[in-house]
C-alpha positions in Angstrom: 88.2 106.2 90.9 91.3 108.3 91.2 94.1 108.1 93.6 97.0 109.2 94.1 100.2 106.8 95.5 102.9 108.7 97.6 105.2 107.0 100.1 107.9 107.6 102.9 107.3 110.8 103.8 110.0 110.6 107.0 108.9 113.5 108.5 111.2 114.3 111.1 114.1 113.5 109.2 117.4 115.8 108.8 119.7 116.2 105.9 123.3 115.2 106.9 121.8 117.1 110.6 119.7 120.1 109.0 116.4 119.8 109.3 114.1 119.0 106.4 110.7 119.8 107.9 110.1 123.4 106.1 110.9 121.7 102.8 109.0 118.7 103.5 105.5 121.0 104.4 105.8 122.5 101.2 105.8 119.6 99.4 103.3 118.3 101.6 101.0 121.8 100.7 101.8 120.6 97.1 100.2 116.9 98.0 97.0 118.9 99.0 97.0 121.0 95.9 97.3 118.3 93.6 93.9 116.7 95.1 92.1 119.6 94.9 93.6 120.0 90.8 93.1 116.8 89.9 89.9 115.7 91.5 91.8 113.1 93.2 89.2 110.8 95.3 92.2 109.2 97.5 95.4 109.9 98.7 97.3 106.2 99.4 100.8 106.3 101.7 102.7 103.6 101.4 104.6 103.3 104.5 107.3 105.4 106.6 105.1 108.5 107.5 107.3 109.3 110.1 111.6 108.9 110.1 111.5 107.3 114.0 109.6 105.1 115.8 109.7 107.6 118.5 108.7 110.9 116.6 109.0 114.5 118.7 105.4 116.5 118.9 106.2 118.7 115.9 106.1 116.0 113.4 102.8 115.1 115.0 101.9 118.2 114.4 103.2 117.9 110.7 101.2 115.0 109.9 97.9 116.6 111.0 98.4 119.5 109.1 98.9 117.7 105.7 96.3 115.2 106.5 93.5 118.0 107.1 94.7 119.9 104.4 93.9 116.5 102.2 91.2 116.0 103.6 89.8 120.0 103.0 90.5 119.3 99.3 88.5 116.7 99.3 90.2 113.3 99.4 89.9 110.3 101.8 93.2 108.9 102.9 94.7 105.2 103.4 98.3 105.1 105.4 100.4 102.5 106.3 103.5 101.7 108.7 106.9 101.2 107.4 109.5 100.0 108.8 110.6 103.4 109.9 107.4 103.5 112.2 106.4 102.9 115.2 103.0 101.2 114.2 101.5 101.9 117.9 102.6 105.2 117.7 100.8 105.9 114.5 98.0 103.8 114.7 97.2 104.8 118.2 94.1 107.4 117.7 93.2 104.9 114.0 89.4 104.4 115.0 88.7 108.0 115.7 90.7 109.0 112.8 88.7 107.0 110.4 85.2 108.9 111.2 87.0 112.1 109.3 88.1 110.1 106.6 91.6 109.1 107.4 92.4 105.4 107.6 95.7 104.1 109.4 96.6 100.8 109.0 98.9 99.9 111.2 97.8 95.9 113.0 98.4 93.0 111.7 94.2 91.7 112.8 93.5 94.8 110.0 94.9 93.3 107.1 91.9 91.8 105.4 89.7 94.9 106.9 89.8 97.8 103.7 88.7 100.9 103.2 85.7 100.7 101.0 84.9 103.2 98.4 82.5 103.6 95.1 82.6 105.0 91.9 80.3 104.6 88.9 81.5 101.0 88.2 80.9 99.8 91.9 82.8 99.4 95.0 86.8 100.1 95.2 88.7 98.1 98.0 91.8 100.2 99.7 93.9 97.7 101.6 96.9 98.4 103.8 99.7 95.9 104.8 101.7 97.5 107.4 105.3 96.5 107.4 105.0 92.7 108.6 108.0 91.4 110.5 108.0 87.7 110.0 107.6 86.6 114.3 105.1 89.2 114.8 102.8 87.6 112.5 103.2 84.1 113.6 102.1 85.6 116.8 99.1 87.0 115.5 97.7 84.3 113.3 98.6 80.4 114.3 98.7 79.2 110.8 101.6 81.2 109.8 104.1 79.5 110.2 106.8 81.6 107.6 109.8 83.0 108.6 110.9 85.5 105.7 109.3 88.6 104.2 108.3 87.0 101.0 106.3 84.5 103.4 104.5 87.2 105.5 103.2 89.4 102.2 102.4 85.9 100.6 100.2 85.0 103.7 98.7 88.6 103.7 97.8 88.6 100.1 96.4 85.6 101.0 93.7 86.9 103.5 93.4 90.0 101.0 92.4 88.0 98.1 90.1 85.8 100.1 88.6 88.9 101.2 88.1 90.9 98.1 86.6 87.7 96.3 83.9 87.4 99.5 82.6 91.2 98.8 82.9 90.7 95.0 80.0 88.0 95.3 78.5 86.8 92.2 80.2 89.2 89.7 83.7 88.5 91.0 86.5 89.5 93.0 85.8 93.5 93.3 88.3 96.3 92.3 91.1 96.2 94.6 93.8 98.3 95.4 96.8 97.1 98.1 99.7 99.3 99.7 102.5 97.9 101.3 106.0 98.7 102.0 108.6 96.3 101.4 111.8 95.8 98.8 110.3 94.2 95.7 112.5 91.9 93.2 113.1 93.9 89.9 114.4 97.3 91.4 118.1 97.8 91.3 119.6 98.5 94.2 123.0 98.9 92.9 122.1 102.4 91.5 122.9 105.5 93.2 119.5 106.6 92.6 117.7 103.6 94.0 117.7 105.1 97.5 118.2 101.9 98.8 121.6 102.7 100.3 120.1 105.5 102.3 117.5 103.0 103.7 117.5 101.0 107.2 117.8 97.7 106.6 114.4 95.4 107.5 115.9 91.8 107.1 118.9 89.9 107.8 120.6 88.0 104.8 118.5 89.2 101.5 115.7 87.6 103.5 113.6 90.9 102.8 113.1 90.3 98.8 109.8 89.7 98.0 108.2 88.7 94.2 106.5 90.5 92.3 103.9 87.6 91.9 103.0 88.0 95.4 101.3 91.0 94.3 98.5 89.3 92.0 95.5 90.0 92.0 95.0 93.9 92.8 94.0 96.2 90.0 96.8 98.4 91.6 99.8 97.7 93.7 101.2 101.0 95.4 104.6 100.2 96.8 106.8 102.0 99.6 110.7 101.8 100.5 112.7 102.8 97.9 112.8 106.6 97.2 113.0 106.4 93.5 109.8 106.1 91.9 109.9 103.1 89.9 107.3 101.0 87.5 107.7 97.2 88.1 104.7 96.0 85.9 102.0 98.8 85.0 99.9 98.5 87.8 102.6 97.7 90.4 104.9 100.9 91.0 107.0 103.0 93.9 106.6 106.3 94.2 109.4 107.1 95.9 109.8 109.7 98.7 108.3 113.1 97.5 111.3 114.8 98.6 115.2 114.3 98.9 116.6 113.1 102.0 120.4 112.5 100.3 123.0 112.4 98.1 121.8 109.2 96.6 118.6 110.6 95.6 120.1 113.4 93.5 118.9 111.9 90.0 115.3 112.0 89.2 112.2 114.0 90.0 110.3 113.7 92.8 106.3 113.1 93.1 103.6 111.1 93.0 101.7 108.7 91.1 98.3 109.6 89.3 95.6 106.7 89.4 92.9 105.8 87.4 90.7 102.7 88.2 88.1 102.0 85.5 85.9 99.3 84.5 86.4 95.8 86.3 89.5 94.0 84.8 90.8 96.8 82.7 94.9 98.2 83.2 95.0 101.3 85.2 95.6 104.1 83.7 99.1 106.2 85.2 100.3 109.3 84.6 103.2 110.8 87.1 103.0 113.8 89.0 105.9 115.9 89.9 106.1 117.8 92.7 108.0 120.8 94.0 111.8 120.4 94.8 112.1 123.2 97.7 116.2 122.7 97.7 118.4 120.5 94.7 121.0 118.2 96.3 124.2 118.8 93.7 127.9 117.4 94.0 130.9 119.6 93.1 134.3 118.0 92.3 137.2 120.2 91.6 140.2 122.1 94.0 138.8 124.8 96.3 140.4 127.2 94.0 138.3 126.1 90.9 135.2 125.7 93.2 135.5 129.0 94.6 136.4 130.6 90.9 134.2 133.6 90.0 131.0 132.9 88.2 131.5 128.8 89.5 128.5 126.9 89.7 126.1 129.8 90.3 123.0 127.1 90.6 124.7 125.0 93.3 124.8 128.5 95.7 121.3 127.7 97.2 121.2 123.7 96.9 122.1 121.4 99.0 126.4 120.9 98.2 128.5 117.4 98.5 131.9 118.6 97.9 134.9 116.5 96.6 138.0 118.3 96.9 140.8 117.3 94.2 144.0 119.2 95.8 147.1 117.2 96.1 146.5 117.8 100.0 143.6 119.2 102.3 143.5 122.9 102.4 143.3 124.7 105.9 139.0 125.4 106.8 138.2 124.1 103.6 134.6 123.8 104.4 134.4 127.3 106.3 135.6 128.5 103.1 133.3 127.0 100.3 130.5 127.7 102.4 131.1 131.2 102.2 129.7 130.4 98.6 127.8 127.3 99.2 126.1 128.1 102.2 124.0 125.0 102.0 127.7 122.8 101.6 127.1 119.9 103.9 129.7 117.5 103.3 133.1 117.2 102.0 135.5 114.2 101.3 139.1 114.9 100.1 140.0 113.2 96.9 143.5 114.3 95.7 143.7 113.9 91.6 147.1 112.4 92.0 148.4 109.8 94.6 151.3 109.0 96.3 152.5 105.9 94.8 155.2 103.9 96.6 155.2 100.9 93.8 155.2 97.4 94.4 158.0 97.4 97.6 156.9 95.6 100.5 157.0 97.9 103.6 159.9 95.9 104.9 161.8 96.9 102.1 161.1 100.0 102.0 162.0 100.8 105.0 165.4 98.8 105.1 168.3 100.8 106.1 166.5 103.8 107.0 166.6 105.9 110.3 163.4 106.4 112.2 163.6 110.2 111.3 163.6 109.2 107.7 160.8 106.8 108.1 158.8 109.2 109.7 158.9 111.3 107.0 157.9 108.7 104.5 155.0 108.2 105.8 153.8 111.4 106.9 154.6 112.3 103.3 152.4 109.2 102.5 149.4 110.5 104.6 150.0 113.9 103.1 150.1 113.0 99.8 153.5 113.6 99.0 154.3 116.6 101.2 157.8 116.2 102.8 158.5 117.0 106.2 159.5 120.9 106.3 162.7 121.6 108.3 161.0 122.8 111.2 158.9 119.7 111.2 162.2 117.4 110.8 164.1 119.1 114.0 160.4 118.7 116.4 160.4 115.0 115.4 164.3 114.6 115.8 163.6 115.9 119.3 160.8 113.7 120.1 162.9 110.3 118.9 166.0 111.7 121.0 164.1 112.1 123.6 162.4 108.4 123.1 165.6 106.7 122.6 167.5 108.5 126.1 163.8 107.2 128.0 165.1 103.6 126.5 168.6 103.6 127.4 167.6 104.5 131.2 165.2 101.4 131.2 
């Protein structure tokens, strides 16, 4: 049996307020390709197919494309909610959607119900957890009675595993595979690449965390959430999002995971798959006179561009400006090489004995980086504190 694992799609989602969606069907064409390559029997989506709960017609329209393009080449298909989702939303055509070979999983009363398939060493169980909020589940089954995330995947393993060992029968517990999207313990989420900054937060507190031991049991685990792929143990892995949708994912490629399930109790064999990158994200860091240099950073002119600016102050349209070269420059923080630095001196003292003209111009200088008031500048803001101080004396 092969699969293949992608996750958080988003579709619908803008770079920094540019659309993604012609970048995103490529990739999605790419998805389709890839079955038909490499024979791929399923095609598992862990979780945030869409970026809202609320998605706009077009990225309905998105979906079924890819999906029917997946399912020309030949390969079921098992998605699940994220937190991104609006499970109703997704899930609401699921039983019609299953007759053409596409399986949403997107209610909690489905999590023990999987998608069965068969190869030549017997049945292969697809199961979908949809993202579980903790009160949602106590409403659904009476004898949950948890309250964090690592409670509500620990019940819902629970009913898979109960499940997979009843269709196993006599043999044992048949192959199994489980999706779900959650924030597992062993990925780092202090790294840039981790995606995890550019990610919604689904608990309060840390309460989100959930074990890796709460994953036993399945020949293969494919996880969703984060949008670097990432191997936790050999058979439980992200895949990460199968395109960029920040700054923080600019290290590391972008794809999908290749499964193989073999013989009963045997590792799975996993071999990544990387997909096409329609745009690079890049940061520059320099003055707008080195950025804007002949010959400077000619593969950064049709990527995606994070600009930090280095000059001791903010040049005039500086953005209107590098995006005559960068037309794809979407953000820009100013980070001047050298600061103003006013020592250890407590404002107070630093302002003792100083007129209001003169302390004016210390700290505009401050906010400018240095730059004094010109003369022009001094005589407007002489005239504006005469004209404050005669408005006192009349009080």
């Amino acid at each position: 049996m092969r699969l293949l694992h992608t996750s958080d799609w988003h579709i619908g989602r803008t770079f920094h307020g540019h659309s993604t969606d012609e970048h995103l069907a490529t990739v999605l064409a790419a998805i389709a390709d890839a079955v038909r390559t490499h024979g791929i029997d399923a095609v598992v989506v862990a979780g945030d197919v869409f970026d809202s709960s609320t998605p706009k017609a077009d990225a309905f329209t998105m979906l079924n494309r890819a999906l029917a393009a997946i399912r020309e080449a030949g390969a079921q298909v098992l998605l699940t909610s994220g937190n991104h989702d609006g499970p109703a939303r997704l899930g609401h055509m699921a039983d019609f959607a299953a007759f053409g070979g596409v399986h949403l999983r997107t209610r909690l009363q489905d999590l023990a119900t999987p998608v069965t398939l068969a190869d030549a060493h017997g049945d292969v169980l697809l199961y979908g957890i949809p993202y579980i909020h903790p009160e949602f589940l106590r409403a659904a089954f009476a004898d949950f009675t948890g309250a964090t995330h690592q409670d509500a995947l620990a019940f819902a393993m629970g009913l898979i595993r109960d499940d997979a060992a009843e269709r196993g029968g006599a043999d044992g517990p048949a192959r199994f595979v489980v999706a779900s999207h959650c924030f597992a313990s062993g990925v780092s989420d202090t790294t840039e690449e981790s995606g995890r900054a550019e990610e919604r937060d689904i608990s309060r507190g840390g309460l989100n965390i959930v074990g890796t031991d709460t994953f036993d049991g399945p020949d293969y685990v494919a996880l969703g959430h984060i949008h670097s792929h990432a191997t936790l143990a050999p058979r439980i892995r992200y895949s990460g999002a199968p395109l960029r949708f920040s700054f923080g994912e600019i290290s590391g490629t972008k794809g999908a995971w290749i499964v193989d399930l073999g013989l009963p109790g045997t590792e799975p064999e996993v071999e990544w798959l990387d997909l096409p990158a329609p745009r690079a994200a890049v940061r520059l860091t320099g003055t707008l006179e080195e950025l804007l240099a002949p010959g400077a950073h000619p593969d950064a002119e049709d990527a995606w561009v994070d600009v930090v600016l280095t000059d001791d102050q903010l040049p005039r349209d500086a953005m209107r400006a590098l995006q005559t070269r960068y037309p794809h420059a979407v953000t820009l923080t100013h980070r001047p090489a050298t600061r103003h630095d006013h020592g250890e001196a407590t404002y107070a003292e630093r302002v003792e004995g100083r007129s209001d003209l003169e302390i004016v111009d210390e700290f505009l200088g401050y906010v400018r980086n240095g730059a004094a008031l010109s003369e022009d500048e001094k005589a407007l803001v002489a005239d504006a504190l005469g004209a404050l101080e005669a408005k006192e004396a009349t009080r």
